[in-house]
C-alpha distance (Angstrom), angle and dihedral (degrees) to the residues before:
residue distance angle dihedral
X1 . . .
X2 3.69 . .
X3 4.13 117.3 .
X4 3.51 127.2 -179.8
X5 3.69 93.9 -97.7
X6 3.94 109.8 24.6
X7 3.80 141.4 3.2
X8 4.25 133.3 -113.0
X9 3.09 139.5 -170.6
X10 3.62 124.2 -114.7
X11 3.85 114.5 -99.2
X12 3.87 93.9 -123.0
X13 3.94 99.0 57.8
X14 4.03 78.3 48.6
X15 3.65 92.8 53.6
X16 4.10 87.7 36.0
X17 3.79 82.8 54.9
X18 4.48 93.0 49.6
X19 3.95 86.2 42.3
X20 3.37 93.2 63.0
X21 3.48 107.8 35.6
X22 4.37 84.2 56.1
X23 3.97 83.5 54.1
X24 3.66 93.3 47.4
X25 4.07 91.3 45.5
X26 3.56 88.7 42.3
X27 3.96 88.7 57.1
X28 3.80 91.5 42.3
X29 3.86 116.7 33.2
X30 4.09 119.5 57.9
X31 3.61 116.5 -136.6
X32 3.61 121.4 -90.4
X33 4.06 116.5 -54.8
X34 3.97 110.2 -153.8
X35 3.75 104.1 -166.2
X36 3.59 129.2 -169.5
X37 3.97 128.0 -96.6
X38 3.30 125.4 -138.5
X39 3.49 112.9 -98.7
X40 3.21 95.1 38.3
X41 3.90 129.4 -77.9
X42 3.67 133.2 90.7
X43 4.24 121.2 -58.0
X44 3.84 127.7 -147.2
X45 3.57 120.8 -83.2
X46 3.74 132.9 -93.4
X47 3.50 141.0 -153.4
X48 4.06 128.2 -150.0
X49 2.85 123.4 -150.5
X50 3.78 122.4 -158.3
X51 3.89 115.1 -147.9
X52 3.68 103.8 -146.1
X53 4.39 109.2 176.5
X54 4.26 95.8 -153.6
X55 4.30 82.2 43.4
X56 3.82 101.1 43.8
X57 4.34 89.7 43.1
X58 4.50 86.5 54.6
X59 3.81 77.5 46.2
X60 3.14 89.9 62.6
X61 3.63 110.0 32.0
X62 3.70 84.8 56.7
X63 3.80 97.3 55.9
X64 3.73 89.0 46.6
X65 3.92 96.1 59.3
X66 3.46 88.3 50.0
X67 3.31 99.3 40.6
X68 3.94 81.6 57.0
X69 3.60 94.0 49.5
X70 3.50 97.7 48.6
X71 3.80 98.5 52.3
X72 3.85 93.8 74.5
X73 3.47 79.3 64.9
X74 3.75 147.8 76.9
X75 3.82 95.6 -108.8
X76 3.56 116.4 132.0
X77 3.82 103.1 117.2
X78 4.17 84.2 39.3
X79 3.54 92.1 59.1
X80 4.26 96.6 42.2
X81 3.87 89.9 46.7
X82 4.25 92.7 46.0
X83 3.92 83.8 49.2
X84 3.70 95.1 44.7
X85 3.55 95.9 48.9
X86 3.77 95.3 49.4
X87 3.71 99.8 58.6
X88 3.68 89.8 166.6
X89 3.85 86.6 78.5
X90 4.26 95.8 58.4
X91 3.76 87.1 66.8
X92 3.58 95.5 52.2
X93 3.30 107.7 32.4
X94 4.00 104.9 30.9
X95 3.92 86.3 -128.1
């Protein structure tokens, strides 16, 4: 979306982008473990996450086109707030 001043992206390769990403976690990260304390009682939760090469290198190729799209743009709070809200990706990716 060009405007007089800056450029966007279009909402739909955003949500494109989040639809993904959930498939790719989905495919990568277990649900929620709650272990046990000792003591007794209930621990905090835990996520595993499942290093698969073929997975992690579509992982990537993905955020790299899109990375490349977006940069045309005006995008650098888009791209911090996808990242943040994918957590999955800072333990794979150191990012």
């Amino acid at each position: 979306i060009i405007r007089h001043d800056y450029m966007l992206v279009r909402r739909r390769v955003v949500n494109n982008l989040r639809a993904k990403l959930e498939l790719f976690k989905k495919r990568l990260v277990s649900p929620t473990l709650t272990l046990p304390r000792k003591g007794g009682g209930m621990g905090g939760g835990m996520q595993v996450i499942r290093y698969d090469y073929e997975l992690l290198e579509q992982v990537r190729s993905v955020l790299a086109s899109y990375r490349g799209h977006m940069k045309w743009a005006d995008t650098y709070n888009l791209r911090r707030a996808i990242l943040q809200k994918i957590q999955f990706l800072k333990g794979i990716f150191l990012i």
